[in-house]
Structure formats: C-alpha cells, structure tokens
C-alpha positions in Angstrom: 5.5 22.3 -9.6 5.1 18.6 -8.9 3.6 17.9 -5.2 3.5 13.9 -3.9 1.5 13.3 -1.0 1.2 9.8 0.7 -1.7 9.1 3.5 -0.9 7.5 6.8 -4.1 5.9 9.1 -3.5 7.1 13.1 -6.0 7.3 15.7 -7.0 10.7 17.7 -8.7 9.5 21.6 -9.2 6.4 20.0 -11.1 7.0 16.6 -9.3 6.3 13.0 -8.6 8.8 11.1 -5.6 8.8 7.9 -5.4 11.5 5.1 -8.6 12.6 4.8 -7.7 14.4 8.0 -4.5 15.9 7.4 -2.5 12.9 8.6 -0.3 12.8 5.6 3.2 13.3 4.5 3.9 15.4 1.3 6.6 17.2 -0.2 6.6 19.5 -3.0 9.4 20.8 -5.5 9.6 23.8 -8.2 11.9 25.4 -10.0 14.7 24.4 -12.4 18.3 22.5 -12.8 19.8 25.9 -11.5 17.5 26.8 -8.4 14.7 24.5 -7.0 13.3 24.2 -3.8 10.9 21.6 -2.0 8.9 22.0 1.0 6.6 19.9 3.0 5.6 18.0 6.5 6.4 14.7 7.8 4.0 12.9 9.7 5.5 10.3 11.9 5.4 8.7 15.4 7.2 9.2 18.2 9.2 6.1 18.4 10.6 7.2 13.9 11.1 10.7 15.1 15.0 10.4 15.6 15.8 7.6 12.7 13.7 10.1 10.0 15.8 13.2 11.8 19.3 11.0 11.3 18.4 10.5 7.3 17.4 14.0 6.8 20.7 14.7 8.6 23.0 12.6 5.8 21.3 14.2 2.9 
C-alpha cells in the first residue's frame, strides 16, 4: 500500500486551520499490475469544484 497525502491551509469562521485538521487531500493505492485500486478525498473550494470534476471525468 503506498498512501500520499498533501495539506492545504483554509479557514473555519475565520481561524486557520490546514492538515493538522483534516483539511488535506490524499489518495491511496494497493494491489498489483492485475488488480489495484486507490481511494481517497479531495479537498477543494468551491470556485475548483467543477474544473477537478472535468479532469477526473477525462481519466
């Protein structure tokens, strides 16, 4: 299993907060050549919600 995680800084009513928080995108991937998988969460603003839907969309 290999697992990437990269940390984004945001703001909740008005105080920083980044990965320590959860505010963080990651993936993970297992298995082999023959049958992997991945799995993972996005975190994004509004305003790249539709551009990061239209590149998961072409892969």
């Amino acid at each position: 299993m290999y697992k990437l995680s990269i940390g984004r800084k945001a703001s909740m009513h008005g105080k920083p907060v980044g990965n320590q928080m959860g505010v963080n995108t990651w993936a993970a991937f297992a298995g082999s050549d023959q049958a992997a998988f991945v799995d993972g969460d996005f975190a994004m603003l509004e305003s790249e919600l539709q551009p990061v839907l239209k590149t998961l969309r072409k892969a």
